[in-house]
VEXVEXKE-356885 format. One record per residue: residue in one letter; x, y, z of N, C-alpha, C, O in turn. Coordinates in steps of 0.2 Angstrom, whole numbers, plus 2048, in hexadecimal, padded with zeros to 3 digits. Example, Ala and Ser with C-alpha at 12.3 -4.5 7.8 and 13.67 -1.06 7.14 Angstrom:
2
A8427E482783E7EA8278427F08278477EF82A
S8407F58238447FB824840800827843806828
END
This chain:
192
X682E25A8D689E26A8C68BE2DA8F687E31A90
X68FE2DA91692E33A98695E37A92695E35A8C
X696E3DA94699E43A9069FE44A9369FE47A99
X6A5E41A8D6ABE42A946ADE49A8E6AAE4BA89
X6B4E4CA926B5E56A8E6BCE51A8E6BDE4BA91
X6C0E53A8A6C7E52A8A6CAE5BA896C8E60A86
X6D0E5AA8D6D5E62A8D6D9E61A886DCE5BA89
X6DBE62A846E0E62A7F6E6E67A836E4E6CA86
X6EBE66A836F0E6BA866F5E6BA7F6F8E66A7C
X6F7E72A7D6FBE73A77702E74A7C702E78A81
X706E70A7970CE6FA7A711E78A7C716E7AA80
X70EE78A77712E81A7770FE86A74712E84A6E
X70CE8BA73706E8FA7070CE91A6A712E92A6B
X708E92A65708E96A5E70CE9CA5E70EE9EA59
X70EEA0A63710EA7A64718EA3A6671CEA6A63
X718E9FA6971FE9CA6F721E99A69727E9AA68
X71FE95A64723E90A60724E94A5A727E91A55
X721E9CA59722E9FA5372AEA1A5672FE9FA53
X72AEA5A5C731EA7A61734EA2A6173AEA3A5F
X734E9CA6173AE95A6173CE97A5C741E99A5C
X738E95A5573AE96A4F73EE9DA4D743E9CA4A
X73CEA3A4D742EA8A4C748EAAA5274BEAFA52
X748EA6A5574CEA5A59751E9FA56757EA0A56
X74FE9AA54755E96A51756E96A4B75AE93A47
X74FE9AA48753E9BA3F756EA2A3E75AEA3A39
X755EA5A43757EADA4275BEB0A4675DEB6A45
X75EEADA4B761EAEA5375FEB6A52762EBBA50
X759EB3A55753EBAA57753EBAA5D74FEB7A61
X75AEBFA5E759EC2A67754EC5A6A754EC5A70
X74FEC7A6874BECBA6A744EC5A6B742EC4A70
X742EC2A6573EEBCA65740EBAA6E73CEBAA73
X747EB8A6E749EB3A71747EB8A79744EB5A7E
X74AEBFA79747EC2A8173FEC1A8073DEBDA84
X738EC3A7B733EC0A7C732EBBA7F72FEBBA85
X733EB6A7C732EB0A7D735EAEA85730EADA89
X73AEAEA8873DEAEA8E73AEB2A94739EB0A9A
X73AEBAA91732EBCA9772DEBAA9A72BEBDA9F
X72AEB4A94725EB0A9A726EAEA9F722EAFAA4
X72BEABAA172FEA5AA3732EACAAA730EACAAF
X736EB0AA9739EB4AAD738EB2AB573BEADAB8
X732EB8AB872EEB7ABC732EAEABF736EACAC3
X72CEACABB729EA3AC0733EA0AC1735E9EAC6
X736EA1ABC73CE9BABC740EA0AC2744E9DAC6
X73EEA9AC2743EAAAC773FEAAACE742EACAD3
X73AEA9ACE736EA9AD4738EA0AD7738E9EADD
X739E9DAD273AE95AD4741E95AD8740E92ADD
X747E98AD674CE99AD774BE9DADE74CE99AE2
X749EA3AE0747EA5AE5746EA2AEC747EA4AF1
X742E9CAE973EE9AAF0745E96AF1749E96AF6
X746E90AEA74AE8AAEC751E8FAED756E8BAED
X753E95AEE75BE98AF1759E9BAF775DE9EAFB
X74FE9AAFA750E9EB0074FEA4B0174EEA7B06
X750EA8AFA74DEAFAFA754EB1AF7754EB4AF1
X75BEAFAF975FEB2AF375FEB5AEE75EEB2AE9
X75FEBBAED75BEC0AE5761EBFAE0760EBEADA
X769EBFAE376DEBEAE076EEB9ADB76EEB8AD5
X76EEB6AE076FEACADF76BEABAD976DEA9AD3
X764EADADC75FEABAD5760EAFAD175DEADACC
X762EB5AD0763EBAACA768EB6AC5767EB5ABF
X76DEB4AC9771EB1AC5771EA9AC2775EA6ABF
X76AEA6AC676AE9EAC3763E9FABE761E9AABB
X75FEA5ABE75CEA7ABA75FEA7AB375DEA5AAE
X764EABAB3767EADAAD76AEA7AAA769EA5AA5
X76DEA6AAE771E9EAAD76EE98AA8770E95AA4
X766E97AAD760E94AA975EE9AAA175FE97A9C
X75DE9EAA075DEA1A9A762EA2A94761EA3A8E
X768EA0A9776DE9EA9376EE99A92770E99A8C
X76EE93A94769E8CA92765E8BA8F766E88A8A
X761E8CA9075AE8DA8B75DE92A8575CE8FA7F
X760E97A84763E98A7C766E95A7A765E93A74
X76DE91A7D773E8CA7C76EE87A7B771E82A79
X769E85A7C767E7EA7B75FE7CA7875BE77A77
X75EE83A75757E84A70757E80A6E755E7BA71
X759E7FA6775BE79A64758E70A64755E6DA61
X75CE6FA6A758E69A6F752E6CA70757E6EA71
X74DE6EA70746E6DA70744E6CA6E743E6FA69
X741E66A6F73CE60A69736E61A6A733E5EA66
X733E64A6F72BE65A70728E62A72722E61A72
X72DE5DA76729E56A78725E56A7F722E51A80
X726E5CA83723E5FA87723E67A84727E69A80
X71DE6AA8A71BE73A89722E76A89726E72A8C
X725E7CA87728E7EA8572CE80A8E732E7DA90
X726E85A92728E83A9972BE7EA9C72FE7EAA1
X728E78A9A72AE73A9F732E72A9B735E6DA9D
X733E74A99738E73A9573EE79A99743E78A9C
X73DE7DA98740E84A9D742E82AA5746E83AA9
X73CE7FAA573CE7DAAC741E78AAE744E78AB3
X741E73AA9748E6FAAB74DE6FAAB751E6BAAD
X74FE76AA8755E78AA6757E7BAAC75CE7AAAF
X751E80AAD751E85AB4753E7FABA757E80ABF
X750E79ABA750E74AC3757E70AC375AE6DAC8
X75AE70ABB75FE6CAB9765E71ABB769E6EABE
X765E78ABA76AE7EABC76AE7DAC476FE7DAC7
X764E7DAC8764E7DACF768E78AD176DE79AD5
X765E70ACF769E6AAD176FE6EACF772E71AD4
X771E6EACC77AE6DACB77CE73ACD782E73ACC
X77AE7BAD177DE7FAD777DE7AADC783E7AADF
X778E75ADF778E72AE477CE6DAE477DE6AAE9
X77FE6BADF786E65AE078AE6AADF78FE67ADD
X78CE71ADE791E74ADF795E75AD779BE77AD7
X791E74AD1793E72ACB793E79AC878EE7DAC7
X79CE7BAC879CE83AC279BE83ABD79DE7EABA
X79AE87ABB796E87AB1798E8EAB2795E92AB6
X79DE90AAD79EE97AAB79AE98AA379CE98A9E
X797E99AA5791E9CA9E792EA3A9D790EA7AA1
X796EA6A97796EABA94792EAEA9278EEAAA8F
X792EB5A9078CEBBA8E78EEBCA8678BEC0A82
X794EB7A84797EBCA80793EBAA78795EBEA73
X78DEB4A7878AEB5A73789EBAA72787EBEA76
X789EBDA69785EC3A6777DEC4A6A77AECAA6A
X77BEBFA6A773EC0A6A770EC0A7276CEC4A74
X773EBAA77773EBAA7B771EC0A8376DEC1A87
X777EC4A81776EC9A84771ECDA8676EECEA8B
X76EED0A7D769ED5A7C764ED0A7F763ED1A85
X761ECCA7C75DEC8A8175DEC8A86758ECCA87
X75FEC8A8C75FEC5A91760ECEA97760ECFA9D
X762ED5A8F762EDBA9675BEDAA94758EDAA9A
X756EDBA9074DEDAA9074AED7A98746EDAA9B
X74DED1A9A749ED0A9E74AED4AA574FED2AA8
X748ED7AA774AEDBAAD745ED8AB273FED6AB0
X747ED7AB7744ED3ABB743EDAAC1746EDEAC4
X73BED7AC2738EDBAC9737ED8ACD737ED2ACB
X735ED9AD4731ED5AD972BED4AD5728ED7AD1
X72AECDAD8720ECCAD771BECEADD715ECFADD
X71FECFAE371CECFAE771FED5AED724ED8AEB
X71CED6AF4721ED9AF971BED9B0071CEDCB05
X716ED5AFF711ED2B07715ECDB07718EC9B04
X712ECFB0E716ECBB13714EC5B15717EC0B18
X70EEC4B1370CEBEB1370DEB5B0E70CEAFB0F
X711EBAB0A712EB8B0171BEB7B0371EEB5B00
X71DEBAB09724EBBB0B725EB5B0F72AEB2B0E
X720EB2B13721EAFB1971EEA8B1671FEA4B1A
X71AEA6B1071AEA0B0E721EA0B08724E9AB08
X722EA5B0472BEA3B03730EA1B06735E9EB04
X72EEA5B0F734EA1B12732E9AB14737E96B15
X72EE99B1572DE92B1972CE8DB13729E87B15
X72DE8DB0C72CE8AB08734E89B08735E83B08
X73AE8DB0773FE8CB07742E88B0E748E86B0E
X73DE87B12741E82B17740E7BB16743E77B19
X73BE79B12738E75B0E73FE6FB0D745E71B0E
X73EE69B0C744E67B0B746E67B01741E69AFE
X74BE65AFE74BE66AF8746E63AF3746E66AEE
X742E5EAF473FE5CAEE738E5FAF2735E63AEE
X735E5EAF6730E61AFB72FE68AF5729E6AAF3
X734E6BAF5736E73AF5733E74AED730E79AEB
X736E6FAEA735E71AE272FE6FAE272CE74AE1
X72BE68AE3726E67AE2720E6DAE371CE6FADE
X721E70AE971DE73AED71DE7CAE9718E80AE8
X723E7CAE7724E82AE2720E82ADB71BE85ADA
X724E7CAD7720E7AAD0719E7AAD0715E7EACC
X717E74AD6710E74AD470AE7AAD7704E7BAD5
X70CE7DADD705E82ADD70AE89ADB705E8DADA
X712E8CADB710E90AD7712E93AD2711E98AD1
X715E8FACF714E8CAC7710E88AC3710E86ABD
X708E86AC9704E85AC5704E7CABF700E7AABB
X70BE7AAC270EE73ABB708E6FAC0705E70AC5
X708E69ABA705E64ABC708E60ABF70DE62AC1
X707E58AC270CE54AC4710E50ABE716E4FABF
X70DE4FAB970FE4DAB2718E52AB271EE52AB3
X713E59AB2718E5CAAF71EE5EAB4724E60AB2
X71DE5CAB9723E5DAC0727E55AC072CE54AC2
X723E51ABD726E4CABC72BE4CAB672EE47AB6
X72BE4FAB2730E52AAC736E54AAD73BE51AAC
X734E5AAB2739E5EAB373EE59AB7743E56AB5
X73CE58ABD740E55AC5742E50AC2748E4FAC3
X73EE4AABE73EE42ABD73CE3FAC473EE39AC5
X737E44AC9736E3EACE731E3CACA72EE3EAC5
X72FE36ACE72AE30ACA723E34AD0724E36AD5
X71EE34ACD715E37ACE715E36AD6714E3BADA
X717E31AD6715E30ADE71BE34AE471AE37AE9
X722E33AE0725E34AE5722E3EAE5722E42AEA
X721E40ADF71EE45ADF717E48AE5717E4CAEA
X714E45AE270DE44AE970DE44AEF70AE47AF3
X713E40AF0717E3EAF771AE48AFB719E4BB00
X71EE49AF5720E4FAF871DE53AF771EE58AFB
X717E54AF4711E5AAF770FE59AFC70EE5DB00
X70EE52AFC708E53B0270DE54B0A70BE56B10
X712E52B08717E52B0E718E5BB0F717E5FB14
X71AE5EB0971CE64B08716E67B0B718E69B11
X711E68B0A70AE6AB0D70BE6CB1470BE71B17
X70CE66B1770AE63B1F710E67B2270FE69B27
X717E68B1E719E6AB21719E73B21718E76B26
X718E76B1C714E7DB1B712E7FB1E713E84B21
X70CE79B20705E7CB27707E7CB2C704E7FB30
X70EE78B2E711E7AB33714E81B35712E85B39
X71BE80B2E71DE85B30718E8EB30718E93B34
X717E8CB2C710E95B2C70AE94B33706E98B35
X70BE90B34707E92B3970AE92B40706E94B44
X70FE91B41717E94B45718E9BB42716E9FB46
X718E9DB3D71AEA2B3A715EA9B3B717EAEB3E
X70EEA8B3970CEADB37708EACB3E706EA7B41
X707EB3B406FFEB3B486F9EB1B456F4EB0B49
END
């Protein structure tokens, strides 16, 4: 008989779902910046590639995504990891800048705010070589782009990029491998 391992993957760690929790029983702002600084980084670094490097842009569709995810804790049923969860909201905020869709989202929550000056956002990076695969990832076409983003540098699975996007596995697949080929192009035009 073969000895198969099975991965168990916990939906959302014991520390994240203790922060969900005083966060919607206690509108525990500070839980709520914890919790939210996982995510910082990856959701603004997501935003970054897919605006092209705009720091503003994504400064602000970052924060956007994080006041979403407060206005909509609630809705979290756990039916995916807690990230893929953020993430959808994060690709859902990007779609709708890209059909040109205003959302005036105010600060004027009590709790909101305090949360949200916690996350101070830094560079992750400043080589130049981490520079010239950002850009040529942003020439990427739009689905190519998220894929190519999500999955190697956020690490999601295809399952879990199929969550976020709703593309179906293959059409997934499809844009890696396209995305790739065109990457190796562009970086090798790019870099000597």
């Amino acid at each position: 008989m073969k000895n198969f391992q099975f991965s168990i993957r916990i939906v959302s760690s014991p520390e994240e779902i203790l922060l969900i929790s005083r966060v919607l029983l206690l509108n525990d702002g500070r839980a709520f910046g914890r919790l939210m600084k996982r995510y910082l980084r990856s959701v603004r670094r997501y935003f970054l590639i897919q605006t092209g490097g705009d720091e503003a842009l994504s400064d602000d569709l970052t924060q956007e995504t994080f006041i979403r995810v407060w206005r909509g804790l609630d809705s979290y049923k756990r039916l995916s990891a807690f990230g893929t969860w953020v993430y959808r909201i994060a690709f859902t905020t990007y779609q709708n800048h890209l059909k040109g869709v205003k959302h005036h989202l105010s600060l004027d929550d009590e709790h909101v705010a305090p949360a949200l000056q916690h996350l101070a956002v830094e560079p992750d990076y400043d080589a130049e070589e981490i520079a010239a695969l950002h850009r040529a990832i942003g020439m990427l076409g739009e689905g190519e782009k998220t894929c190519i983003t999500l999955f190697y540098l956020e690490e999601m699975s295809i399952k879990e990029i199929a969550a976020v996007t709703e593309m179906s596995t293959g059409a997934i697949k499809t844009a890696l491998s396209r995305g790739r080929n065109h990457l190796r192009t562009l970086l090798t035009e790019e870099l000597p």
